[in-house]
C-alpha positions as CSV (number, residue, x, y, z in Angstrom):
1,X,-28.4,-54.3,2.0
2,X,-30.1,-51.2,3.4
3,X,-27.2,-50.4,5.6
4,X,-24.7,-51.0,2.7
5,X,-26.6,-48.4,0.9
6,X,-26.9,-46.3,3.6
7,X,-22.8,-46.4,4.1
8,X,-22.2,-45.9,0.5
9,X,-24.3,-42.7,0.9
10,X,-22.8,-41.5,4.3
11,X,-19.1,-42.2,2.7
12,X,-20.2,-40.1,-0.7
13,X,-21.8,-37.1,1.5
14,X,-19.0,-36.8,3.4
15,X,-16.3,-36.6,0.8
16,X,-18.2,-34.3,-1.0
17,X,-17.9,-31.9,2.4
18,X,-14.1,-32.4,1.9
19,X,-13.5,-30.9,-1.0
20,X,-11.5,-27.9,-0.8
21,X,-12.7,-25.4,-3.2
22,X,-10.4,-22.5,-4.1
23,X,-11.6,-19.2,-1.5
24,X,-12.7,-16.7,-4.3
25,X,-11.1,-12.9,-3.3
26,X,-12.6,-9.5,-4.2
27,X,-9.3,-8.4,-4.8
28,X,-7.7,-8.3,-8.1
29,X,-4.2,-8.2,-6.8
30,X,-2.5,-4.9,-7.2
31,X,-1.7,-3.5,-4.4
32,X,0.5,-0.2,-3.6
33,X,2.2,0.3,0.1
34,X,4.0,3.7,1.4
35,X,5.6,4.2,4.2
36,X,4.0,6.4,7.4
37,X,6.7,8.4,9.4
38,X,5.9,9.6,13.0
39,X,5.2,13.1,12.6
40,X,5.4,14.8,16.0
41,X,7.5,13.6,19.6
42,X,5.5,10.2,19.9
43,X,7.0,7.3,18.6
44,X,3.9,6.4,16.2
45,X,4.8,5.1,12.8
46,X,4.1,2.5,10.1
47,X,2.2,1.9,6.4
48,X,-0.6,2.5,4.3
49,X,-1.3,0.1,1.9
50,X,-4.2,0.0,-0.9
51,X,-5.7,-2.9,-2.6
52,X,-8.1,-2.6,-5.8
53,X,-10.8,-4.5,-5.2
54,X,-12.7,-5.7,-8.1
55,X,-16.0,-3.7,-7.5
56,X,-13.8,-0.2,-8.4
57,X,-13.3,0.9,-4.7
58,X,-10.0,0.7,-3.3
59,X,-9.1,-0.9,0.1
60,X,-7.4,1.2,2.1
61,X,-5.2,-0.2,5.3
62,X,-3.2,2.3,7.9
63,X,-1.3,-0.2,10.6
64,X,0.6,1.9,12.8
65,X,2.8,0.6,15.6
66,X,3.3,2.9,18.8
67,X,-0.6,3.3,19.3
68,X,-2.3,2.5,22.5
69,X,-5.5,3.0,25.1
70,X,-9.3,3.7,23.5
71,X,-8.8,6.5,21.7
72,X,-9.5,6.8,17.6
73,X,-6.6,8.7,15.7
74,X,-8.7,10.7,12.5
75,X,-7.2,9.3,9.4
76,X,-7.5,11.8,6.5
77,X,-6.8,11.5,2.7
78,X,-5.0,15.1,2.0
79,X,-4.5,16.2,-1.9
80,X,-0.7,18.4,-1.9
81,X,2.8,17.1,-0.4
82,X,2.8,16.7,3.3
83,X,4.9,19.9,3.2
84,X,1.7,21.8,1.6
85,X,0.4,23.8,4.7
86,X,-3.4,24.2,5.0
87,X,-4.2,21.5,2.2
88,X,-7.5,20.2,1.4
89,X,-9.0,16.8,2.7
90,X,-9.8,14.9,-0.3
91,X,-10.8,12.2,2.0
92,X,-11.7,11.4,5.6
93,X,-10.5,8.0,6.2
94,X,-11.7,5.3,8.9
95,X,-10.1,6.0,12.5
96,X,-7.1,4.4,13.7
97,X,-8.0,2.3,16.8
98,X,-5.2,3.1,19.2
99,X,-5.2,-0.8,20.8
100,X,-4.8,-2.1,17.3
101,X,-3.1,0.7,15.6
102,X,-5.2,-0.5,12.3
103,X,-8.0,1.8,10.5
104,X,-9.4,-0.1,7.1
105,X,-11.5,1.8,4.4
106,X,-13.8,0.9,1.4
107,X,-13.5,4.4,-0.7
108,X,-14.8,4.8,-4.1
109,X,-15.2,7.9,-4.1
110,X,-13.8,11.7,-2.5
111,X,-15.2,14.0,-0.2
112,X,-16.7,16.4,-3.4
113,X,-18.8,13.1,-4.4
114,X,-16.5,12.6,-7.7
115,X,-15.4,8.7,-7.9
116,X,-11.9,7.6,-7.7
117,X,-10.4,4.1,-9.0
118,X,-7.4,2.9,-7.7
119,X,-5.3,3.3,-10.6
120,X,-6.4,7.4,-9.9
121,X,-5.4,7.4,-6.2
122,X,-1.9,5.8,-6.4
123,X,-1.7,8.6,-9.1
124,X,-2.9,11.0,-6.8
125,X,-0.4,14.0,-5.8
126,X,-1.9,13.4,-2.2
127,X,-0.2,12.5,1.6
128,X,-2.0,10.8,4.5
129,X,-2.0,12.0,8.2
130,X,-3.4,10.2,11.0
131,X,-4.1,13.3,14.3
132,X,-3.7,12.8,17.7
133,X,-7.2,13.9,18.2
134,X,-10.6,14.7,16.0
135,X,-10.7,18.0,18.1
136,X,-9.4,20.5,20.6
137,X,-5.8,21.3,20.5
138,X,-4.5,18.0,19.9
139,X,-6.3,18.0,16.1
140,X,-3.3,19.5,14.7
141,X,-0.7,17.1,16.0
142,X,0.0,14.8,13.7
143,X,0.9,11.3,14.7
144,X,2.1,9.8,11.5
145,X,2.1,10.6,7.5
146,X,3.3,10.2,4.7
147,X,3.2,11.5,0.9
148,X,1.5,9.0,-1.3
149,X,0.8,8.7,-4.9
150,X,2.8,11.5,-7.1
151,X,4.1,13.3,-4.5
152,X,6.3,10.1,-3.3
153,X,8.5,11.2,-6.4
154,X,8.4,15.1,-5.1
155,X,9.3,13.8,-1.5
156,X,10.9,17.2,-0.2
157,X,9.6,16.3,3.4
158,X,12.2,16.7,5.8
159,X,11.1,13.9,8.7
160,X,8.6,15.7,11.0
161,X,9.8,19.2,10.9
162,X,8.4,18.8,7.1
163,X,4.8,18.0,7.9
164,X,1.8,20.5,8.3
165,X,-1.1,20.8,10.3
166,X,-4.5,20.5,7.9
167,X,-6.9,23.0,7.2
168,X,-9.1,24.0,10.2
169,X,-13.1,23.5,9.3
């Protein structure tokens, strides 16, 4: 009797570990994607994508194909068109790895401290740019970018020739 009880038990325990309950996500589902355009003579493109996360930051995802080696490729958040010259960094943005090509951010809020939902950002008049380098001369080479936001609908770029270098600090 005590090992009929004991089955029962065993059986009951371990279809209660079976039971598939449903993975709960931080995300609430919207989700805007732009493209990223290789901005200089190396073959480096790909997307940014950003995903509201219920908490009110926005997840932010650069995968780049073309990337390679150790280096990290500075990934910064720029308010303008990518044709503005000299524009502010409203935003510095995880590095791109170069042997994943893949740089993921958590930001809630810009590099003046004000807060910004994701609604806000994919309203933004803003472009992304991912440098070569964080310093030297290969800062202002710009692998990849590409306008987000507003300034998709004002897209007056023209391919690389259309990109400029960001403000020196």
């Amino acid at each position: 009797m005590k090992r009929l009880g004991l089955l029962l038990s065993l059986v009951v325990f371990l279809n209660a570990c079976q039971e598939n309950e449903p993975v709960q996500s931080d995300l609430t589902g919207n989700e805007t994607t732009y493209a990223l355009h290789s901005g200089s003579d190396y073959p480096v493109n790909g997307t940014v994508t950003f995903k509201e996360v219920k908490d009110g930051s926005t997840r932010i995802t650069v995968a780049l194909s073309g990337t390679e080696g150790n280096i990290k490729h500075p990934v910064h958040l720029h308010l303008g068109n990518i044709t503005t010259p000299d524009a502010d960094v409203a935003a510095l943005l995880n590095p791109v790895l170069g042997q994943t090509g893949i740089s993921e951010t958590s930001l809630k809020q810009l590099a003046d401290e004000s807060s910004i939902t994701y609604q806000q950002l994919v309203q933004l008049n803003a472009c992304i740019k991912i440098h070569l380098a964080e310093s030297g001369p290969d800062k202002n080479i710009i692998l990849a970018g590409g306008n987000i936001g507003a300034a998709v609908t004002d897209d007056s770029s023209t391919g690389r020739l259309g990109m400029r270098t960001c403000k020196s600090e």
